[in-house]
VMD Tcl script that draws the C-alpha trace (Angstrom):
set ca {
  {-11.19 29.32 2.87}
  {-7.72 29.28 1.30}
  {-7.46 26.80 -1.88}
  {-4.53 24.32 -0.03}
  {-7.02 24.50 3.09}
  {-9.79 22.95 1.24}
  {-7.90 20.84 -0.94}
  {-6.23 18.82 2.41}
  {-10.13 18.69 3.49}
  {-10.57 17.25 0.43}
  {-8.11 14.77 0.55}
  {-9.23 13.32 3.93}
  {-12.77 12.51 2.42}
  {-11.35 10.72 -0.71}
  {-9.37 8.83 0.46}
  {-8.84 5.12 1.00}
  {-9.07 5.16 4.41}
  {-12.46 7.22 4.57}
  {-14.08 5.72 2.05}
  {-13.33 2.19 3.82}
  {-15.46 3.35 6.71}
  {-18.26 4.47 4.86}
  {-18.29 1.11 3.60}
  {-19.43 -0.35 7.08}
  {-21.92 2.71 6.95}
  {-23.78 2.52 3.73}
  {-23.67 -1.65 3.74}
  {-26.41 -1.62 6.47}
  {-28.80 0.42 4.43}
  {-28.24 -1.35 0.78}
  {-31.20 -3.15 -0.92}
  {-30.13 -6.48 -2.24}
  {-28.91 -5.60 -5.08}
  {-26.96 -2.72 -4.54}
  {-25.37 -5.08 -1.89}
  {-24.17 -7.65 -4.74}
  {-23.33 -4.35 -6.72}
  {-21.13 -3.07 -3.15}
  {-19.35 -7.18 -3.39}
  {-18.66 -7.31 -6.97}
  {-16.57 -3.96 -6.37}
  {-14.62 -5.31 -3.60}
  {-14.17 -8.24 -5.24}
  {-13.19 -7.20 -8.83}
  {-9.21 -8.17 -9.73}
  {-6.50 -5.53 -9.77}
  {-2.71 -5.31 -8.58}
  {-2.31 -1.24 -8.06}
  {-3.38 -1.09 -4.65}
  {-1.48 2.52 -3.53}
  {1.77 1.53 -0.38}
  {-0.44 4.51 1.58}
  {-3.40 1.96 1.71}
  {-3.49 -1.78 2.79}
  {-5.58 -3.98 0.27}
  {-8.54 -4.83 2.05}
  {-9.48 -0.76 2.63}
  {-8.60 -0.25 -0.59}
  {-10.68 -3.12 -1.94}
  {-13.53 -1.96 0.27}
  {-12.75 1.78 -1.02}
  {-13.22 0.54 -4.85}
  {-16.74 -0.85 -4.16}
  {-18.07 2.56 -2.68}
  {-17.12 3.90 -5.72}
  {-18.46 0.96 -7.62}
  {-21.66 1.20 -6.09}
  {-21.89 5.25 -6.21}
  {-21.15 4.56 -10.11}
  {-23.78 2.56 -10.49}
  {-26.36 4.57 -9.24}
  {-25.32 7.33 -11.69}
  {-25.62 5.65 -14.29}
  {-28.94 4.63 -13.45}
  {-29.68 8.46 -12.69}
  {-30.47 7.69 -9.03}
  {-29.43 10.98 -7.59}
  {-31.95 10.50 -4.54}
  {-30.69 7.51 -3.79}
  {-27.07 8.45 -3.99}
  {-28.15 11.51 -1.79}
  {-29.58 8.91 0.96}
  {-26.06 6.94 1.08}
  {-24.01 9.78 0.73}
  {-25.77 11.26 3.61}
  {-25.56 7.69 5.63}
  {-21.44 7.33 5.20}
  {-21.31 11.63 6.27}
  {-23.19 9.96 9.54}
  {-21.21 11.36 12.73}
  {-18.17 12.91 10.35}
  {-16.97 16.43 12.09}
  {-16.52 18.70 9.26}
  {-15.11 20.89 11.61}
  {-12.16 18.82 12.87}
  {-12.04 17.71 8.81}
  {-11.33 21.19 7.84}
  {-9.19 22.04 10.92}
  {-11.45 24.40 12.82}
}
mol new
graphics top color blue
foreach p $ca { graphics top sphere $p radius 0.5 }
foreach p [lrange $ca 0 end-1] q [lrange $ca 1 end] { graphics top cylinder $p $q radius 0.2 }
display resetview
């Protein structure tokens, strides 16, 4: 696949948006604390929310990331395996990648 190909697949599954939605996917399967861990991200303070993202998504976008920190630092590679796996639920790699 050529490099700019796979970089605008990339991009899509980055992204704000994206990463938004897996929010909704991932926060059904959380144990208690990985759900306070999932809040505190969306909740923490910050002003540099991007003009190609509206807050809440982005908010929602920084406690994925939050969370999927977390569990690396604890070394919990299954369990960041099991969520990844849970927000890639129903995505068409395919139609990502333009196939």
């Amino acid at each position: 696949m050529p490099a700019a190909k796979l970089h605008s697949a990339k991009i899509k599954l980055v992204c704000a948006e994206f990463q938004s939605k897996a929010y909704d996917a991932i926060s059904e399967v959380l144990t208690e604390k990985e759900m306070a861990v999932l809040k505190r991200g969306r909740n923490a303070t910050g002003n540099n929310i991007p003009k190609h993202a509206e807050a809440a998504e982005y908010r929602r976008a920084t406690a994925v990331e939050c969370l999927f920190g977390y569990l690396y630092l604890l070394g919990n590679m299954d369990r960041i395996a099991e969520l990844f796996a849970a927000a890639m639920q129903g995505v068409n790699i395919d139609e990502i990648i333009g196939n």
